[in-house]
C-alpha positions as CSV (number, residue, x, y, z in Angstrom):
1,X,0.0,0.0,0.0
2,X,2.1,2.9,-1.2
3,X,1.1,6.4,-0.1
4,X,2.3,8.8,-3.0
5,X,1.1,12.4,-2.5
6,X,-1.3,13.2,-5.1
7,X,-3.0,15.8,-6.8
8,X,-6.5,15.5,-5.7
9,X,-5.5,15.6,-1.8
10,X,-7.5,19.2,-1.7
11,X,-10.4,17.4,-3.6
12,X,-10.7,14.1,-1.3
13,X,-10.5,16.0,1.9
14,X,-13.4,18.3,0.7
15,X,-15.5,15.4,-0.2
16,X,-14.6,13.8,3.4
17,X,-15.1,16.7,5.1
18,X,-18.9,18.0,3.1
19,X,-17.0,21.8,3.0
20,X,-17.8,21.2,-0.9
21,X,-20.9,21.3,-3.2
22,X,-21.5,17.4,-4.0
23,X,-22.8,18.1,-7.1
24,X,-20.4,20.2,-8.5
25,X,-17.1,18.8,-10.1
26,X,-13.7,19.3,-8.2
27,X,-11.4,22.2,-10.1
28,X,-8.4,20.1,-12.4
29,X,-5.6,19.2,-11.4
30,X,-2.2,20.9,-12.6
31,X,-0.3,19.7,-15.6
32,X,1.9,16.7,-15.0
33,X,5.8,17.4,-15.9
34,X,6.3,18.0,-19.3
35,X,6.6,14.8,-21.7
36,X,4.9,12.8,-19.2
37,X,2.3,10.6,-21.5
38,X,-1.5,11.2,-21.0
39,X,-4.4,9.8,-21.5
40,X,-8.1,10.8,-22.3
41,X,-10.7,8.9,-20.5
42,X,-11.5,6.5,-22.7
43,X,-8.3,4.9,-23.0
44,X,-7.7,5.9,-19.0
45,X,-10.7,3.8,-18.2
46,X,-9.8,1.0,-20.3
47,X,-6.3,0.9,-19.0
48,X,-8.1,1.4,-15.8
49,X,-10.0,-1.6,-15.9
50,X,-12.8,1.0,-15.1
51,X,-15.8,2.5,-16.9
52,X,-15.7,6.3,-18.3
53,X,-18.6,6.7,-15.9
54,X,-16.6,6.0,-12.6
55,X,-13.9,7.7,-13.9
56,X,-16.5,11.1,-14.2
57,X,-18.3,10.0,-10.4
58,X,-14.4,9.6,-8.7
59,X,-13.7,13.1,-10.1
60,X,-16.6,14.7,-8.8
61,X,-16.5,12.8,-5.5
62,X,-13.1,14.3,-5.7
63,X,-11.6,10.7,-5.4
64,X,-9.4,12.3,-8.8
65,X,-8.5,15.0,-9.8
66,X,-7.1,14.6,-13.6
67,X,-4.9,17.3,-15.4
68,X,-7.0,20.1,-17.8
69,X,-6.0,20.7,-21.0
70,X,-6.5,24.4,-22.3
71,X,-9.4,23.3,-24.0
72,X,-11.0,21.4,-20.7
73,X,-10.0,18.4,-22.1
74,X,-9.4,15.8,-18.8
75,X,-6.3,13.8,-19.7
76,X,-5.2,11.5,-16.6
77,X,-1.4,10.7,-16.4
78,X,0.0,7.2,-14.8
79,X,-0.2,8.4,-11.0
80,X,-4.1,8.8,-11.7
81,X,-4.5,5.2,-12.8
82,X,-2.3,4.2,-9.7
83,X,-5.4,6.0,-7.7
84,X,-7.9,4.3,-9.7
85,X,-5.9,0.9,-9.0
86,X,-5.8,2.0,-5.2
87,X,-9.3,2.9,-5.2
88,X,-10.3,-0.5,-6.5
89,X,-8.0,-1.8,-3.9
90,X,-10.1,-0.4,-1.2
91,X,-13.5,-1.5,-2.3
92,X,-12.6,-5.5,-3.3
93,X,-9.8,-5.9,-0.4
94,X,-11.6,-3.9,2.1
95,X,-15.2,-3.5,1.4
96,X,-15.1,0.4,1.7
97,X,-17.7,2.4,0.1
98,X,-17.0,5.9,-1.3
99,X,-16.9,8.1,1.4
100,X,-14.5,5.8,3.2
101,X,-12.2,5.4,0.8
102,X,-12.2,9.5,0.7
103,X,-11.2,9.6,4.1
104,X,-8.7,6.7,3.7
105,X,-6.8,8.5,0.6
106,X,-7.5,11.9,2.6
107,X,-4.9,10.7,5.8
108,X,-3.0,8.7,3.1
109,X,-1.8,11.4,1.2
110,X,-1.4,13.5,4.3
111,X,0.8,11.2,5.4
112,X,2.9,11.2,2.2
113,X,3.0,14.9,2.3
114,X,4.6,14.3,6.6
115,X,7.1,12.2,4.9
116,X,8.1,14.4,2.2
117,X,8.1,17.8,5.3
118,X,9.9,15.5,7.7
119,X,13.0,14.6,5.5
120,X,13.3,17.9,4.5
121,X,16.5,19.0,6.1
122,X,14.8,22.9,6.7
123,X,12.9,21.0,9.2
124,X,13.3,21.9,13.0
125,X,13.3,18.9,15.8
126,X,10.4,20.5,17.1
127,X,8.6,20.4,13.7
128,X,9.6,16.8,13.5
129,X,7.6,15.8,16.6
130,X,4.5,17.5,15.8
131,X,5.0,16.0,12.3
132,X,5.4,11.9,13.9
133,X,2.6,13.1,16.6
134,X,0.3,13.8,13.0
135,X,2.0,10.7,11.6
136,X,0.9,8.6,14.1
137,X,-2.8,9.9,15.3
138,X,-3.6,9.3,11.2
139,X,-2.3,6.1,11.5
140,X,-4.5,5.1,14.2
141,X,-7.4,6.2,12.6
142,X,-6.6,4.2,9.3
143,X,-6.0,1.6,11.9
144,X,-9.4,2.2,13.0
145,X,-11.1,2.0,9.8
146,X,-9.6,-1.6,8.9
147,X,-10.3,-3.3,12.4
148,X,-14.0,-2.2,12.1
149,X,-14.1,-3.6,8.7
150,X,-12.5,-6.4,9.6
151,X,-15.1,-7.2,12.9
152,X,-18.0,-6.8,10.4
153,X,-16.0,-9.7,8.2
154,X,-15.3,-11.6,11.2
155,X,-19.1,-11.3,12.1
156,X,-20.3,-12.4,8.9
157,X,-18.3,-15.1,8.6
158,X,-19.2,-16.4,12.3
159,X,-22.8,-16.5,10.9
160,X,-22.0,-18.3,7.9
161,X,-20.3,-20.7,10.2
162,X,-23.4,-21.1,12.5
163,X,-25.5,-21.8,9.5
164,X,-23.4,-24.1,8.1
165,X,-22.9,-26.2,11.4
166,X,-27.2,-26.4,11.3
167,X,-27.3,-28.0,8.0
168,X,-24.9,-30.4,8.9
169,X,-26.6,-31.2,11.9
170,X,-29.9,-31.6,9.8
171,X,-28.4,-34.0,7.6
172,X,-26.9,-35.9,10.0
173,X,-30.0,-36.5,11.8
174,X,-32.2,-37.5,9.2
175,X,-30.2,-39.4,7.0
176,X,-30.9,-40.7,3.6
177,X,-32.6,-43.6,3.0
178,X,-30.7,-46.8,2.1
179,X,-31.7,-47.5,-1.8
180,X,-29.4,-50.6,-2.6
181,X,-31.7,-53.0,-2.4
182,X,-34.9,-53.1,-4.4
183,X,-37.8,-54.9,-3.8
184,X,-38.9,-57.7,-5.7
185,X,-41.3,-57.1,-8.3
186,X,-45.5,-58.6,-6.9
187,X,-46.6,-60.5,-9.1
188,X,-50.0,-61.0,-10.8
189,X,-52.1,-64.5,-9.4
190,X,-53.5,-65.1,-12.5
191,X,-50.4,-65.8,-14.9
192,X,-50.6,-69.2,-12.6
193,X,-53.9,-69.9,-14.4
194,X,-52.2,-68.8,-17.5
195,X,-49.2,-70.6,-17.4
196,X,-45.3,-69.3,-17.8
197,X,-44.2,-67.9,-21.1
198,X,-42.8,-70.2,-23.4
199,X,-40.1,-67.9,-22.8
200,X,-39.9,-68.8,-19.6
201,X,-39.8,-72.1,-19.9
202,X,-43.6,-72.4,-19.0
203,X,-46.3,-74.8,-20.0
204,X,-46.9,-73.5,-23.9
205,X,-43.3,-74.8,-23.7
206,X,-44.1,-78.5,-22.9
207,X,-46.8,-78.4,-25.6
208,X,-45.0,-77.0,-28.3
């Protein structure tokens, strides 16, 4: 789980923290470094793995925040598809819905933003601390976010258990019935007035 700073940081936190209009689209994000390849959203989303739809409903979740051509043109760059990826990460791995995930990339690119500060050698010892005291009261709350996800899981799967336990216990208590023997066939009373088949070696037999 790699925790790259990224340019929708200012988007995600406003979806998390509902200072923004939901139904308006996040501003673009700035250019990408010059000769860096990009991508327009229909081959994003098929590198993506993603439809163009989700690609629109992340951006104005602010999930993602893709570069603007002059035009208005979205073009996404590889570090947007690495979101995307993480995104998807979130939601099959974890089970997160939307507005979790916003708060998960939120802290996660916080704390790649701490890193980046705290390795910085203009940094003060003092700035350090209250950097690591940051560093780790985000951490907990990631923390936070899996374990509870992770007691739902734990839940579910307990019941799962229980249910599975019953049916065994229902079909060891009434078990099938034995079908490898057959009965013999009854027989009609009257083919003794009729005598056996001449197949059968019967009385049409003797008389033939």
């Amino acid at each position: 789980m790699g925790m790259t700073a990224h340019r929708g940081a200012a988007g995600t936190a406003a979806a998390a923290g509902g200072s923004s209009d939901a139904g308006s689209a996040p501003a673009a994000g700035p250019l990408p470094a010059a000769g860096e390849p990009l991508l327009g959203i229909g081959a994003a989303a098929e590198r993506a793995g993603v439809s163009e739809r989700a690609l629109r409903y992340y951006q104005q979740l602010g999930l993602l925040v893709p570069a603007c051509t002059p035009g208005g043109l979205r073009r996404y760059s590889e570090e947007d598809l690495a979101r995307v990826a993480r995104i998807r990460e979130l939601q099959t791995l974890l089970g997160l819905n939307l507005d979790e995930i916003a708060v998960v990339l939120r802290n996660e690119d916080r704390l790649a933003e701490i890193r980046l500060s705290y390795h910085d050698e203009r940094t003060s010892d003092e700035d350090r601390r209250r950097l690591t005291r940051e560093c780790l009261t985000l951490q907990e709350s990631l923390r936070d976010t899996v374990k509870a996800k992770r007691a739902a899981l734990e839940g579910f799967l307990n019941d799962l258990d229980f249910r599975i336990r019953k049916c065994r216990d229902l079909l060891a208590s009434d078990p099938e019935p034995d079908t490898g023997q057959q009965d013999a066939p009854v027989r009609d009373p009257r083919d003794q007035d009729r005598g056996e088949p001449a197949s059968l070696g019967g009385d049409r037999a003797q008389h033939g």
